[in-house]
PyMOL commands that place a pseudoatom at each C-alpha (Angstrom):
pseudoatom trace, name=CA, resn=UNK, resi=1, chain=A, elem=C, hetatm=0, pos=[1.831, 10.344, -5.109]
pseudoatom trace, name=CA, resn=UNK, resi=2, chain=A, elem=C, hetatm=0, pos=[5.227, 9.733, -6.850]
pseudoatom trace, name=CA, resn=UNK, resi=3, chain=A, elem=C, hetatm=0, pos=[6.305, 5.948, -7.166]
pseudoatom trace, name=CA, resn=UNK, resi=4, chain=A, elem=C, hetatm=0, pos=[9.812, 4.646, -8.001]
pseudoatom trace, name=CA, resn=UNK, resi=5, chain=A, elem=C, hetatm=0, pos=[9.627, 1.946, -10.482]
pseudoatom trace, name=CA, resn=UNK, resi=6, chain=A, elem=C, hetatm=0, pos=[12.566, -1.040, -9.745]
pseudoatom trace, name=CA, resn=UNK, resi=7, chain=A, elem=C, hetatm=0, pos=[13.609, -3.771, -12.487]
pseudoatom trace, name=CA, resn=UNK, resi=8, chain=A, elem=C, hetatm=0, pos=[13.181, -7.048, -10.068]
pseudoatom trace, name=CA, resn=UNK, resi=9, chain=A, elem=C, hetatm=0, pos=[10.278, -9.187, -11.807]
pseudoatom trace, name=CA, resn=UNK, resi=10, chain=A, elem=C, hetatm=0, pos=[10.336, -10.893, -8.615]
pseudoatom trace, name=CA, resn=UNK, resi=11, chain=A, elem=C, hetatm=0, pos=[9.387, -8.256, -5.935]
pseudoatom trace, name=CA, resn=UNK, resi=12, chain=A, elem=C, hetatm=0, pos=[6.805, -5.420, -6.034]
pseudoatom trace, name=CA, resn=UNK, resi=13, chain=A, elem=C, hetatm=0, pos=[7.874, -2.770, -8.670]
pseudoatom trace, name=CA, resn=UNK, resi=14, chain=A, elem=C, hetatm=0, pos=[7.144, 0.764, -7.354]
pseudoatom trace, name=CA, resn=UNK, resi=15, chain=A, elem=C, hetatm=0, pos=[6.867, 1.637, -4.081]
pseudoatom trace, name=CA, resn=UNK, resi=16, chain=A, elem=C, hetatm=0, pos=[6.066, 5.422, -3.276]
pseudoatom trace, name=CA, resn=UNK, resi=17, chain=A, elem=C, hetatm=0, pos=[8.970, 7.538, -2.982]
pseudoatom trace, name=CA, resn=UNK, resi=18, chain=A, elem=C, hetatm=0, pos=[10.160, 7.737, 0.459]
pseudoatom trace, name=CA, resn=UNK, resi=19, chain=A, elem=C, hetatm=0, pos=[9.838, 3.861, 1.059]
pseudoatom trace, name=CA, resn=UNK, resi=20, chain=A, elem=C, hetatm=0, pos=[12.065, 1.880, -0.506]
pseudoatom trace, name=CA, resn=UNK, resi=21, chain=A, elem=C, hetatm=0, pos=[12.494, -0.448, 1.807]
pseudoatom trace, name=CA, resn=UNK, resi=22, chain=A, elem=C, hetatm=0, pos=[9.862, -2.359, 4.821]
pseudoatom trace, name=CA, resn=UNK, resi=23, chain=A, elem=C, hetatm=0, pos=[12.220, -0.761, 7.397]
pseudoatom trace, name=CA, resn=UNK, resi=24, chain=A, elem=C, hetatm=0, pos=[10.644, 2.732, 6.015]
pseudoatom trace, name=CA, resn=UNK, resi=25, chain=A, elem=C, hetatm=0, pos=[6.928, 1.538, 7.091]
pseudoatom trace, name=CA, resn=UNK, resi=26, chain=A, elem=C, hetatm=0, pos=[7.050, 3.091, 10.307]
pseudoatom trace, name=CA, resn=UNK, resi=27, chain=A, elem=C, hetatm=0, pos=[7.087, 6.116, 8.432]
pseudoatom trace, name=CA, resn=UNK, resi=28, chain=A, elem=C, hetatm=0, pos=[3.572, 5.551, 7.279]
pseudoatom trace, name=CA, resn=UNK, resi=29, chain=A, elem=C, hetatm=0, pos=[1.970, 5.649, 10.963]
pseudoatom trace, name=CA, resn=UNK, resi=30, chain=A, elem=C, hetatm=0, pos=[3.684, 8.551, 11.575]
pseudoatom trace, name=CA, resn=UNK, resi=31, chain=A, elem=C, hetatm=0, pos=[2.039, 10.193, 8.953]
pseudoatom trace, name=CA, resn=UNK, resi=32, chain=A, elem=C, hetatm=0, pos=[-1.241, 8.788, 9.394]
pseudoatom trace, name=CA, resn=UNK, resi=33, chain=A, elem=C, hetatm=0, pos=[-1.098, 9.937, 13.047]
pseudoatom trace, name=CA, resn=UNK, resi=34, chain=A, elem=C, hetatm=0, pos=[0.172, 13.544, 12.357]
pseudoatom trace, name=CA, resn=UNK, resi=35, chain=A, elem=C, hetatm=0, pos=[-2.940, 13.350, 9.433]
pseudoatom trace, name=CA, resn=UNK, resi=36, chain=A, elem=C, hetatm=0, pos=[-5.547, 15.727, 10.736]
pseudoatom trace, name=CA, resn=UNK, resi=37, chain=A, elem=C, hetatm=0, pos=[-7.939, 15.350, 7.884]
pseudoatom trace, name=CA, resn=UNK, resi=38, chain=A, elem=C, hetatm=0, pos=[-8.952, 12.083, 8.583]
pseudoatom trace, name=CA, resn=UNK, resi=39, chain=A, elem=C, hetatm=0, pos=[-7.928, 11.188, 12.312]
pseudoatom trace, name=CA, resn=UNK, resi=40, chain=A, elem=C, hetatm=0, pos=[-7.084, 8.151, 12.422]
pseudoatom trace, name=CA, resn=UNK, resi=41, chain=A, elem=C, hetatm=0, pos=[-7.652, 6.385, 15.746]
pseudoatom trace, name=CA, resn=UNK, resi=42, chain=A, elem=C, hetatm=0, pos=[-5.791, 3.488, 17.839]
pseudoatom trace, name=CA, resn=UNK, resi=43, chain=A, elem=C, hetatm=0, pos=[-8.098, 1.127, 17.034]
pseudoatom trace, name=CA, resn=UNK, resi=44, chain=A, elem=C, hetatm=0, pos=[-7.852, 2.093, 12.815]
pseudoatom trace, name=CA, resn=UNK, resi=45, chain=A, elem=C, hetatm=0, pos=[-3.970, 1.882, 13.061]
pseudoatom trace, name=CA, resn=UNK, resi=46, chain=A, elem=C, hetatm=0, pos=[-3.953, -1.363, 15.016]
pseudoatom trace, name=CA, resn=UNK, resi=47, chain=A, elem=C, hetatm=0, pos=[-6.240, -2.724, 12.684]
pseudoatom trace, name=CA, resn=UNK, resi=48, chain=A, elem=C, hetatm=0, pos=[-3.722, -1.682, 10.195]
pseudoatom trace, name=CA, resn=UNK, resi=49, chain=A, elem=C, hetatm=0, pos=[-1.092, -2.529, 11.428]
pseudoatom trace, name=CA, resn=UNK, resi=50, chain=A, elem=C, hetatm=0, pos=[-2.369, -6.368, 12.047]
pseudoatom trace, name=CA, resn=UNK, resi=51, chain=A, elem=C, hetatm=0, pos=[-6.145, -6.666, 12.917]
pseudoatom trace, name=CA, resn=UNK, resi=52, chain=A, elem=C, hetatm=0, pos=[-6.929, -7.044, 9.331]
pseudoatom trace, name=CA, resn=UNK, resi=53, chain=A, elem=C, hetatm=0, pos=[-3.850, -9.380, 8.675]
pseudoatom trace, name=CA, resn=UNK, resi=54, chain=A, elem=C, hetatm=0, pos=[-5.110, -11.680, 11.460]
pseudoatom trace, name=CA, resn=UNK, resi=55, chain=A, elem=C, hetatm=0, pos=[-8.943, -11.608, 11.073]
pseudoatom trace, name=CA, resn=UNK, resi=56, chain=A, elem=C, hetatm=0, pos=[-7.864, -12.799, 7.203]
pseudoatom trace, name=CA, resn=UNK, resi=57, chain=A, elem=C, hetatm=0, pos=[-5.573, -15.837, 8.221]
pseudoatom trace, name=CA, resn=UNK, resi=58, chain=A, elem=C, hetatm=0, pos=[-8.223, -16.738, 10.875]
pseudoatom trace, name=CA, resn=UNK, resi=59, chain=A, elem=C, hetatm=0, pos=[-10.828, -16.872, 7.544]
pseudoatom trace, name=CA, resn=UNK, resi=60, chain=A, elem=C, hetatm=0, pos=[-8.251, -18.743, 5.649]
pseudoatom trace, name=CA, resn=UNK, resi=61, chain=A, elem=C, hetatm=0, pos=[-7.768, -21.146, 8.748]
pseudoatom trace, name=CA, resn=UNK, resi=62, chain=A, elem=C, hetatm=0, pos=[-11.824, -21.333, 8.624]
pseudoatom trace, name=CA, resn=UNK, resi=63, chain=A, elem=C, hetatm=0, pos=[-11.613, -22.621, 5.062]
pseudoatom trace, name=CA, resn=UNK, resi=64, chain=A, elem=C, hetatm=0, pos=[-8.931, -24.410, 5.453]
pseudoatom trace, name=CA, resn=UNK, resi=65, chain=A, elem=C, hetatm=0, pos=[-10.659, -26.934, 7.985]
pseudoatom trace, name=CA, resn=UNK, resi=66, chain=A, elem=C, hetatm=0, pos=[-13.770, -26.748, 6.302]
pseudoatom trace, name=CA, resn=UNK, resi=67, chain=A, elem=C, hetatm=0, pos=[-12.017, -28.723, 3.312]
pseudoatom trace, name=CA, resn=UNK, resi=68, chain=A, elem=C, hetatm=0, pos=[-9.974, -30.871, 5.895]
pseudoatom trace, name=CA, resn=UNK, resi=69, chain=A, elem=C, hetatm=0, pos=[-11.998, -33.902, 4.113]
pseudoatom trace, name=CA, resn=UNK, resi=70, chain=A, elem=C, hetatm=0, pos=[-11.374, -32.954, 0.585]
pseudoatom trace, name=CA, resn=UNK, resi=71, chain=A, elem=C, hetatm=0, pos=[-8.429, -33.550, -1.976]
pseudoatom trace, name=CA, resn=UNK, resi=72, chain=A, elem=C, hetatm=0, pos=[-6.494, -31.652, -3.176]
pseudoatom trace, name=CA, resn=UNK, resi=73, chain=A, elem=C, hetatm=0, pos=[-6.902, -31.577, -7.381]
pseudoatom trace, name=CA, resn=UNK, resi=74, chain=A, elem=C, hetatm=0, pos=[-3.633, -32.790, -9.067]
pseudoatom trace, name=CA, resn=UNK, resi=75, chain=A, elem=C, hetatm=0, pos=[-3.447, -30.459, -11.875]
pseudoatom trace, name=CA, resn=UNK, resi=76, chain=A, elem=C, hetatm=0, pos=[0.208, -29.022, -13.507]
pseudoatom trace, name=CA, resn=UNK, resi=77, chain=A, elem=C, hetatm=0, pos=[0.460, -25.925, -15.608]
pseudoatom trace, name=CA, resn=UNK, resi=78, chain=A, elem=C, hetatm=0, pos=[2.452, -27.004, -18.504]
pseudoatom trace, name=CA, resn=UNK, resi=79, chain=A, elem=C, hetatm=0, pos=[5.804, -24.929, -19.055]
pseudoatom trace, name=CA, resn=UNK, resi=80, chain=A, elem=C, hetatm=0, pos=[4.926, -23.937, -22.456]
pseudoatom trace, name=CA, resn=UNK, resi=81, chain=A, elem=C, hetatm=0, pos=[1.970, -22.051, -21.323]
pseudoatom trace, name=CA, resn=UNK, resi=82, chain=A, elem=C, hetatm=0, pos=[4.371, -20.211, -18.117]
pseudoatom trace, name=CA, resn=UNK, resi=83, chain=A, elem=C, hetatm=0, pos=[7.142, -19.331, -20.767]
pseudoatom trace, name=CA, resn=UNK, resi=84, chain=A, elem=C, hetatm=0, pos=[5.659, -16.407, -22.226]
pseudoatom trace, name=CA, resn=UNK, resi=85, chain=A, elem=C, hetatm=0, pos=[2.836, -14.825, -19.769]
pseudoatom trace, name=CA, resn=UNK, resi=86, chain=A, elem=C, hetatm=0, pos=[3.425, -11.279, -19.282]
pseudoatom trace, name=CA, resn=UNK, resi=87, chain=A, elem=C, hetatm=0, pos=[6.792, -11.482, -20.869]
pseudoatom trace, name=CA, resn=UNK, resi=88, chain=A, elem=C, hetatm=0, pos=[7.933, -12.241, -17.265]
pseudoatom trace, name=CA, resn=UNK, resi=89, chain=A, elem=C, hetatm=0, pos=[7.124, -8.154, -16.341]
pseudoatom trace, name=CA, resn=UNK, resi=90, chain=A, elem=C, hetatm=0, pos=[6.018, -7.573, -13.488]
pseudoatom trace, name=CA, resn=UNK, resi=91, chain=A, elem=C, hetatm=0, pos=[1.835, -7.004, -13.175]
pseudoatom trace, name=CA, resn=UNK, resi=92, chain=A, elem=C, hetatm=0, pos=[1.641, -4.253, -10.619]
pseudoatom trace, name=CA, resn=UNK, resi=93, chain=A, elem=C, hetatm=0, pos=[0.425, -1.072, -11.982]
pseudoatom trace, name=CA, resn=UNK, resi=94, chain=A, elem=C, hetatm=0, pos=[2.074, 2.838, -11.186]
pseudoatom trace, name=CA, resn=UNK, resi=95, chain=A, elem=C, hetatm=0, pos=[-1.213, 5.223, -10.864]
for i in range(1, 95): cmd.bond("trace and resi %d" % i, "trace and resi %d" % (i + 1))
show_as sticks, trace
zoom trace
């Protein structure tokens, strides 16, 4: 797979060629349900496409009230120690 490497330290860096942008992700089903090595089914897609995105924020929702009762620690990061981690590059990694 070919990635495409961009210079914004604030967004993902590569992206495969042929989507560059989110409004390219439809592109991605399409593929997956022309695929006929693995044959993907409605319910894999759906899952996805959101099932797994849901199922995570209803976890996250579970922990969430599950520390209702507890605060929150008060701890800053001083700048000094931001400054110079990763020399502001971006950490994602091109295979």
């Amino acid at each position: 797979m070919q990635f495409k490497t961009l210079n914004d330290p604030c967004s993902t860096c590569s992206f495969p060629v042929g989507l560059d942008d989110v409004s390219k992700l439809p592109a991605i089903f399409t593929a997956l349900i022309e695929d006929t090595e693995f044959n993907w089914t409605d319910d894999d897609l759906a899952k996805l496409a959101s099932g797994n995105v849901l199922r995570v924020l209803r976890e996250v929702e579970a922990v969430r009230d599950s520390r209702r009762d507890q605060k929150a620690p008060m701890q800053w990061i001083d700048k000094d120690e931001i400054k110079g981690l990763h020399d502001g590059k971006c950490m994602n990694f091109d295979p």
